[in-house]
TIDO-121882 format. One record per residue (C-alpha): y, z, x; residue number from 1; residue in one letter. Coordinates in steps of 0.25 Angstrom, whole numbers. Layout:
<rec><Y>Y</Y><Z>Z</Z><X>X</X><num>NUM</num><residu>A</residu></rec>
...
***
This chain:
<rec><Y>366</Y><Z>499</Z><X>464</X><num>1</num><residu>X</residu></rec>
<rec><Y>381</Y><Z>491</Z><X>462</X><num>2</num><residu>X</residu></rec>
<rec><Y>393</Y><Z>492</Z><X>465</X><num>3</num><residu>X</residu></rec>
<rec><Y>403</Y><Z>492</Z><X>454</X><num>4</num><residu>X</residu></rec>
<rec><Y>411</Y><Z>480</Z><X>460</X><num>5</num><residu>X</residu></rec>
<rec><Y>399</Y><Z>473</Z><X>460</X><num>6</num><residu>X</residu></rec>
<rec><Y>395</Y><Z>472</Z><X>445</X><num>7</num><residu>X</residu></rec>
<rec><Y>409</Y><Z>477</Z><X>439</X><num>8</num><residu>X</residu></rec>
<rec><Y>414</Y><Z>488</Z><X>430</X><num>9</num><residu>X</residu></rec>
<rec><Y>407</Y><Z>483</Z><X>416</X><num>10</num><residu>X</residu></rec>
<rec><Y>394</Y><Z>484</Z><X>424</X><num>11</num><residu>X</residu></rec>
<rec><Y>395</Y><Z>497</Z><X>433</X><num>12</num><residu>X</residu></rec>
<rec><Y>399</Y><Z>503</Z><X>419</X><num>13</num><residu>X</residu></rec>
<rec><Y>385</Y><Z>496</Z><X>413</X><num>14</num><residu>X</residu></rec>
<rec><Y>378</Y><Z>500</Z><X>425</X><num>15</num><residu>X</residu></rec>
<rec><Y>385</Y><Z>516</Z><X>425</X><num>16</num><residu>X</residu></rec>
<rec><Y>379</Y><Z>517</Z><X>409</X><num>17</num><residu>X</residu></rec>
<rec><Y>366</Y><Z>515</Z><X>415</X><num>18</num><residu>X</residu></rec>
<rec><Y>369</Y><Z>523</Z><X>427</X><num>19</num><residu>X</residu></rec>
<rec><Y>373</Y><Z>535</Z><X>420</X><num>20</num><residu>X</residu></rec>
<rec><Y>360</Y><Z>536</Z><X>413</X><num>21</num><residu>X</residu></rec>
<rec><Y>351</Y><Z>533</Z><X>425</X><num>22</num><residu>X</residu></rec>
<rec><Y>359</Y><Z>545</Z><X>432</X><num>23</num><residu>X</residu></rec>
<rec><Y>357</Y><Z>554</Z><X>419</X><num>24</num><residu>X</residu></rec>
<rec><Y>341</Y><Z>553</Z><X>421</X><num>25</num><residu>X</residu></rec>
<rec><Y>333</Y><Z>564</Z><X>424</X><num>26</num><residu>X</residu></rec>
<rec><Y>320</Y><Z>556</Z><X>428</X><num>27</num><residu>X</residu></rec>
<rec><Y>317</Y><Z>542</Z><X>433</X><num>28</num><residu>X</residu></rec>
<rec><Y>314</Y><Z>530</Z><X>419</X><num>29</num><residu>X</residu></rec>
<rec><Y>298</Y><Z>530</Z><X>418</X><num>30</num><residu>X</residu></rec>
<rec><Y>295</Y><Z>519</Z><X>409</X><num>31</num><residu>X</residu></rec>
<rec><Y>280</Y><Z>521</Z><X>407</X><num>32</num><residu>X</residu></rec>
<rec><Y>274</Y><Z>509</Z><X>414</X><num>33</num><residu>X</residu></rec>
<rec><Y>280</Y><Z>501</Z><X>427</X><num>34</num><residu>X</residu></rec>
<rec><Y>289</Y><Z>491</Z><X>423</X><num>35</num><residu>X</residu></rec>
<rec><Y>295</Y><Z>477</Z><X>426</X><num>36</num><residu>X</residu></rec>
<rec><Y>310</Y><Z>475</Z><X>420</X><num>37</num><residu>X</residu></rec>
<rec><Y>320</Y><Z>464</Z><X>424</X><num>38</num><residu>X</residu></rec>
<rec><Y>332</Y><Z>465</Z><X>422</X><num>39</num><residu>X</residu></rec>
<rec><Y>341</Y><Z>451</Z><X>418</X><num>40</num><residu>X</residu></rec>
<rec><Y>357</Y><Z>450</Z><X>416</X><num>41</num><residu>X</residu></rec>
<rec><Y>369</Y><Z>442</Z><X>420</X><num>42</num><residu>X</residu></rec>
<rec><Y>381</Y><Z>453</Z><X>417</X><num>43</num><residu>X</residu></rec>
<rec><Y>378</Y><Z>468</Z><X>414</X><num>44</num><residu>X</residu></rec>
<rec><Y>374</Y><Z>469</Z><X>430</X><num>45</num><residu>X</residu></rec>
<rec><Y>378</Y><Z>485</Z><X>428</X><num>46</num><residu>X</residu></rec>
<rec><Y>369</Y><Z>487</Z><X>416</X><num>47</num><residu>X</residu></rec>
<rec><Y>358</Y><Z>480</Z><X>424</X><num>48</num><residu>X</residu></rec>
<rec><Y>360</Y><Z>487</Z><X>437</X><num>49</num><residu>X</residu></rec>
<rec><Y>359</Y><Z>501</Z><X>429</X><num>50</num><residu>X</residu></rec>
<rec><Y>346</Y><Z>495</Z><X>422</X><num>51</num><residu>X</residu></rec>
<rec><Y>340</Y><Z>493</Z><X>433</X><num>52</num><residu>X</residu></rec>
<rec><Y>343</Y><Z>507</Z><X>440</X><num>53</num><residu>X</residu></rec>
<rec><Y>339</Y><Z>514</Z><X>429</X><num>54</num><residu>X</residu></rec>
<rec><Y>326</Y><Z>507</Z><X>429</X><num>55</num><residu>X</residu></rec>
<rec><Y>326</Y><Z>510</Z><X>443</X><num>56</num><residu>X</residu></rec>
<rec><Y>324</Y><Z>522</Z><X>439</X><num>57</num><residu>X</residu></rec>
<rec><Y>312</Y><Z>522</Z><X>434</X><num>58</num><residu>X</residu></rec>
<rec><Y>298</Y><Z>525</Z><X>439</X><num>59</num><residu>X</residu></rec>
<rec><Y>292</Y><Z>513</Z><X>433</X><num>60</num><residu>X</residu></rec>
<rec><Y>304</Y><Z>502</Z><X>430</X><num>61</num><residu>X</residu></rec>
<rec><Y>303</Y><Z>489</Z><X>440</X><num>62</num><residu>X</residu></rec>
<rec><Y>317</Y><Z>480</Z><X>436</X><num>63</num><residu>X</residu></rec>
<rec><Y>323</Y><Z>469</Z><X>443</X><num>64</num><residu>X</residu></rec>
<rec><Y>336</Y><Z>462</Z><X>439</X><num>65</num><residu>X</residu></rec>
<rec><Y>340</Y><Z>448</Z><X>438</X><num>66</num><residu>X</residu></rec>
<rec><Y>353</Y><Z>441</Z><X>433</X><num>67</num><residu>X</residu></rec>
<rec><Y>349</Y><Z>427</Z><X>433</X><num>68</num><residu>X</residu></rec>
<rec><Y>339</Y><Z>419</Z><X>426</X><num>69</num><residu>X</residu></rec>
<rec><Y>332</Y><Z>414</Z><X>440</X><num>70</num><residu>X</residu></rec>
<rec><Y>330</Y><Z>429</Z><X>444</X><num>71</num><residu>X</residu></rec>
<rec><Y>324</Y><Z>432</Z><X>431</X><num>72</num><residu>X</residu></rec>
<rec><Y>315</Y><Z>421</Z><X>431</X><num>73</num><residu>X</residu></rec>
<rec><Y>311</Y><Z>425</Z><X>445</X><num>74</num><residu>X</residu></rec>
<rec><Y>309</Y><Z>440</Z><X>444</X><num>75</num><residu>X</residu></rec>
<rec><Y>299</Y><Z>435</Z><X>429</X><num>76</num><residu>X</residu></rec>
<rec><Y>291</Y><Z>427</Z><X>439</X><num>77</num><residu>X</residu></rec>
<rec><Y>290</Y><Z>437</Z><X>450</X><num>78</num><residu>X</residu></rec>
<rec><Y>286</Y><Z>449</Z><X>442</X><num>79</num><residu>X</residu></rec>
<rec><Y>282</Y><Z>456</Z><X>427</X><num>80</num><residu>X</residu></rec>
<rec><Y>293</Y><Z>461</Z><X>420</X><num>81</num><residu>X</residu></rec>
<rec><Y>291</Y><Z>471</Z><X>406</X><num>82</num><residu>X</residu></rec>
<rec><Y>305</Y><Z>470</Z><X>405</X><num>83</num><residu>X</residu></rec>
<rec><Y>318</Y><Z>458</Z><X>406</X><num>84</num><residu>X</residu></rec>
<rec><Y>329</Y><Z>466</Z><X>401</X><num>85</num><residu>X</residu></rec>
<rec><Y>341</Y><Z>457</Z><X>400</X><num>86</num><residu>X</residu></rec>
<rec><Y>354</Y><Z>465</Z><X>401</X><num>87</num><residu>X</residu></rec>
<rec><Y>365</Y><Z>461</Z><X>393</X><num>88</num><residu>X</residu></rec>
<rec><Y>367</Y><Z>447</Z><X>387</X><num>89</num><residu>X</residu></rec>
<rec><Y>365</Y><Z>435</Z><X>398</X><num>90</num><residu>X</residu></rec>
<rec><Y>377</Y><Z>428</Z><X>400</X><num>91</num><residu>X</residu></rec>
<rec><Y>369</Y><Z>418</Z><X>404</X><num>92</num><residu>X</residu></rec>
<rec><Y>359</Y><Z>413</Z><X>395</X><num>93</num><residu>X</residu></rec>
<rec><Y>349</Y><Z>406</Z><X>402</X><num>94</num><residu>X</residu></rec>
<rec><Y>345</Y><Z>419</Z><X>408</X><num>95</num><residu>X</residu></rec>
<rec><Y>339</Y><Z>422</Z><X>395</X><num>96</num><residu>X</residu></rec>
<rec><Y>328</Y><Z>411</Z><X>399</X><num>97</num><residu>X</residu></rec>
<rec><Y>322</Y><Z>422</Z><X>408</X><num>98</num><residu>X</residu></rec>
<rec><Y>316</Y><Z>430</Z><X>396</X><num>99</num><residu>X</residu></rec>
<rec><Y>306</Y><Z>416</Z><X>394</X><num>100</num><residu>X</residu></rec>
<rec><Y>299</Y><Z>417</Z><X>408</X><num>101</num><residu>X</residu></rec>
<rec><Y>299</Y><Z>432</Z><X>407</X><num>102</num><residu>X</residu></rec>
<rec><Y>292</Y><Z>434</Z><X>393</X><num>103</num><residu>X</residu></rec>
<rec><Y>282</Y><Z>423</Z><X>398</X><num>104</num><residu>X</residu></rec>
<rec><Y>278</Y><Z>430</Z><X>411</X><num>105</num><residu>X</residu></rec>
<rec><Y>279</Y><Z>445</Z><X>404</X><num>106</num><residu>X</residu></rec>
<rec><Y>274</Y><Z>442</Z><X>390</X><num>107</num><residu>X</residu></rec>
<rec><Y>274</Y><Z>459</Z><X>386</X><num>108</num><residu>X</residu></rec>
<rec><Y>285</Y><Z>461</Z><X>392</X><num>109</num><residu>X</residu></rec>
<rec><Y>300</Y><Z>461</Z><X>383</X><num>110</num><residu>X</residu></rec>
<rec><Y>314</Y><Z>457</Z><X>386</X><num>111</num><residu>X</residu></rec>
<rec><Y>325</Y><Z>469</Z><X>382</X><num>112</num><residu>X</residu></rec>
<rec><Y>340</Y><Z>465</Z><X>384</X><num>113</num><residu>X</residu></rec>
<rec><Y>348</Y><Z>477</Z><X>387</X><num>114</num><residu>X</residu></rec>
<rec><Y>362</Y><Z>474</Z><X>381</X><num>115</num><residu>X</residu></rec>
<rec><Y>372</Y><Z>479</Z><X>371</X><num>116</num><residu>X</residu></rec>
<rec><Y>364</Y><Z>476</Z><X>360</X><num>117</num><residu>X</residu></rec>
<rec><Y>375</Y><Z>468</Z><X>351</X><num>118</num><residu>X</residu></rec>
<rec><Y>374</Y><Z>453</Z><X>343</X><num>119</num><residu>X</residu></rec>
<rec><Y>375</Y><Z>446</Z><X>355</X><num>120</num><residu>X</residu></rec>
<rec><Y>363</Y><Z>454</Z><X>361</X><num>121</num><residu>X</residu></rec>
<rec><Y>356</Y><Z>451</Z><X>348</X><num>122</num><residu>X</residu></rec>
<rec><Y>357</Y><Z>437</Z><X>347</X><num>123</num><residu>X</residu></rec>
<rec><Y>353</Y><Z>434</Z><X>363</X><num>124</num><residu>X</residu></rec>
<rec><Y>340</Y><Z>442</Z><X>360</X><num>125</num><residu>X</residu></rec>
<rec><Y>339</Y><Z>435</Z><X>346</X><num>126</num><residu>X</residu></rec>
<rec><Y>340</Y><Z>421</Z><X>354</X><num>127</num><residu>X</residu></rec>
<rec><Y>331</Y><Z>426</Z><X>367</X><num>128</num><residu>X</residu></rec>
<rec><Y>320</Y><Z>432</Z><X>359</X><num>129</num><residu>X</residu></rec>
<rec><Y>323</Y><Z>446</Z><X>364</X><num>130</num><residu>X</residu></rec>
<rec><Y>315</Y><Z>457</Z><X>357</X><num>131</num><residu>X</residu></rec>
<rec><Y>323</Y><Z>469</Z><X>364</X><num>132</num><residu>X</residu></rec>
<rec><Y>337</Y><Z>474</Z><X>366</X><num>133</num><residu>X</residu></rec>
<rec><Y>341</Y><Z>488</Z><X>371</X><num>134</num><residu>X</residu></rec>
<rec><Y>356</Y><Z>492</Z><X>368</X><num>135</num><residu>X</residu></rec>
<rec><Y>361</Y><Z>493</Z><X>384</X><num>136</num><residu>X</residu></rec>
<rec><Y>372</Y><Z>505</Z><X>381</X><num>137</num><residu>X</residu></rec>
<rec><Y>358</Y><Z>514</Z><X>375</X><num>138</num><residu>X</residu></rec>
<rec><Y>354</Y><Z>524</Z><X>385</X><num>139</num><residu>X</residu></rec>
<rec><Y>345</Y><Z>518</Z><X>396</X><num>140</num><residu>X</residu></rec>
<rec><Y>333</Y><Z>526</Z><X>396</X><num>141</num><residu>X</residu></rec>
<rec><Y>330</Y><Z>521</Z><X>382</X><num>142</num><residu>X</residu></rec>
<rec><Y>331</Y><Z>508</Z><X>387</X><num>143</num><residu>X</residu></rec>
<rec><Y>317</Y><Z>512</Z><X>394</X><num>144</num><residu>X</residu></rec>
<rec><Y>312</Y><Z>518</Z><X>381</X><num>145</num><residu>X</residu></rec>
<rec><Y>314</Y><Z>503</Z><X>373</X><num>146</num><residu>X</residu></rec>
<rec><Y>309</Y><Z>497</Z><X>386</X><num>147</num><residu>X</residu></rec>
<rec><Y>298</Y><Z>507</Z><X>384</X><num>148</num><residu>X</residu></rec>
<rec><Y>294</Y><Z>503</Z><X>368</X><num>149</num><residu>X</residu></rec>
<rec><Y>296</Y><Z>487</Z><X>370</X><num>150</num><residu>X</residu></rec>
<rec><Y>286</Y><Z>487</Z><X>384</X><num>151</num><residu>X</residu></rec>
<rec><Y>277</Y><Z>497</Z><X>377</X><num>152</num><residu>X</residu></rec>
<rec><Y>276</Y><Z>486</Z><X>364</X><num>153</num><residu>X</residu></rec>
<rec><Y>276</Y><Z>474</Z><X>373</X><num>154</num><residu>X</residu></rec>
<rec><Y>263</Y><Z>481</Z><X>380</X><num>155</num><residu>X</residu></rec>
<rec><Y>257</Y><Z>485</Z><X>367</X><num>156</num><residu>X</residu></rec>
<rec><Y>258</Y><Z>469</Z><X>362</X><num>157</num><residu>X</residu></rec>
<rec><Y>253</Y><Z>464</Z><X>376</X><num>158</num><residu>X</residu></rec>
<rec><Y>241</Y><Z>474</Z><X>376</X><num>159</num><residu>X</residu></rec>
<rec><Y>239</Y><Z>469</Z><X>361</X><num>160</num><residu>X</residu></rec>
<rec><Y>237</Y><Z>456</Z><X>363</X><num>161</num><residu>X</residu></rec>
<rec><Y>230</Y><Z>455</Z><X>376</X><num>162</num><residu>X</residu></rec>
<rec><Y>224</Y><Z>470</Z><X>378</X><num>163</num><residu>X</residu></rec>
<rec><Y>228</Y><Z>484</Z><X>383</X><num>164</num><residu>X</residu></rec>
<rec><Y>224</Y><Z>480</Z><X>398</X><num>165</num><residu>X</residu></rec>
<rec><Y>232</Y><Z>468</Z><X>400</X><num>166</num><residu>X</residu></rec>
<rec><Y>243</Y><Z>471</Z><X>408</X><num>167</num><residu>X</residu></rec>
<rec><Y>258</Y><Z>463</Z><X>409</X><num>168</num><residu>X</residu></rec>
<rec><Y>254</Y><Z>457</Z><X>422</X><num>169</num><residu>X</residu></rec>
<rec><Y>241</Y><Z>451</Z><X>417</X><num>170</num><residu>X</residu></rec>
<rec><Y>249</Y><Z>446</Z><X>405</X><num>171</num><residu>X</residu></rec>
<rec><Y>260</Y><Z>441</Z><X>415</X><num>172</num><residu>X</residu></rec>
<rec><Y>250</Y><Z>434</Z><X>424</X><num>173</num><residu>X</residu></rec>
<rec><Y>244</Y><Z>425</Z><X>413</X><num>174</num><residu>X</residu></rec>
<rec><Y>257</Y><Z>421</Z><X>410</X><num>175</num><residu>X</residu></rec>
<rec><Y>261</Y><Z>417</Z><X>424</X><num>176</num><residu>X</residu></rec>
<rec><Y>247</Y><Z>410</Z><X>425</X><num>177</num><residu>X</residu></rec>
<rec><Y>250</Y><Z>402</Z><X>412</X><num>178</num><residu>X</residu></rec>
<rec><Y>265</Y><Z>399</Z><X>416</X><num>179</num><residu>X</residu></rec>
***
């Protein structure tokens, strides 16, 4: 997927973490449901590719990764996502403006930032409203069993306060029609 020159050592050894894991699996992910995730950073490139692999993976995990804020804003508008995971910390801060248009556009759907899980970490989810952290050094696959809790709540409150037939897509149709 890269080459080690390309993304450098503290990376390939981010991305081999992951790798490892994924090459230990005995059967493909299945998450439950088909998925939407987007993937944003601008520095653990390794971390990300191996996230993206894994989910790979899957048999029902679509992800596409960005690392600017004109590609995130791009790929909300172009399609639903259940998930933006953010990897790491962002350098640069203004990519954090991406959450906005994505929880406008998928309302059920939850931001998770993936990172080691420290005081730094706290205080950007304090001051970007971000519910959900994973601990990025935890094993992967458990990753997908938080995912699993978080999507399963998030559906449980949209089905709540609209009704168990709505679907994501009706919900994110209304709010394209009244953006």
């Amino acid at each position: 997927m890269f080459s080690k020159e390309a993304i450098g050592t503290l990376d390939a050894m981010h991305y081999h973490l992951i790798k490892e894991q994924i090459d230990k699996m005995q059967e493909p992910v299945n998450f439950g449901s088909s998925i939407n995730v987007l993937l944003l950073t601008d520095r653990l490139y390794g971390c990300a590719f191996g996230l993206i692999e894994y989910f790979q993976n899957s048999t029902d995990i679509s992800v596409d990764f960005v690392n600017n804020l004109e590609g995130a804003n791009r790929a909300i508008l172009e399609k639903p996502y259940d998930f933006l995971i953010i990897v790491g910390y962002l350098e640069k801060k203004s990519y954090y403006r991406a959450i906005q248009p994505f929880r406008l556009l998928n309302k059920y759907s939850s931001v998770i930032i993936y990172a080691i899980l420290d005081v730094h970490i706290h205080n950007e989810c304090k001051k970007y409203d971000i519910a959900h952290s994973y601990e990025r050094f935890d094993p992967v696959d458990g990753f997908v069993s938080y995912m699993r809790e978080i999507h399963d709540e998030d559906t449980r409150q949209m089905h709540n306060e609209f009704s168990p037939e709505v679907t994501r897509e009706q919900v994110r149709m209304e709010a394209l029609r009244d953006a």
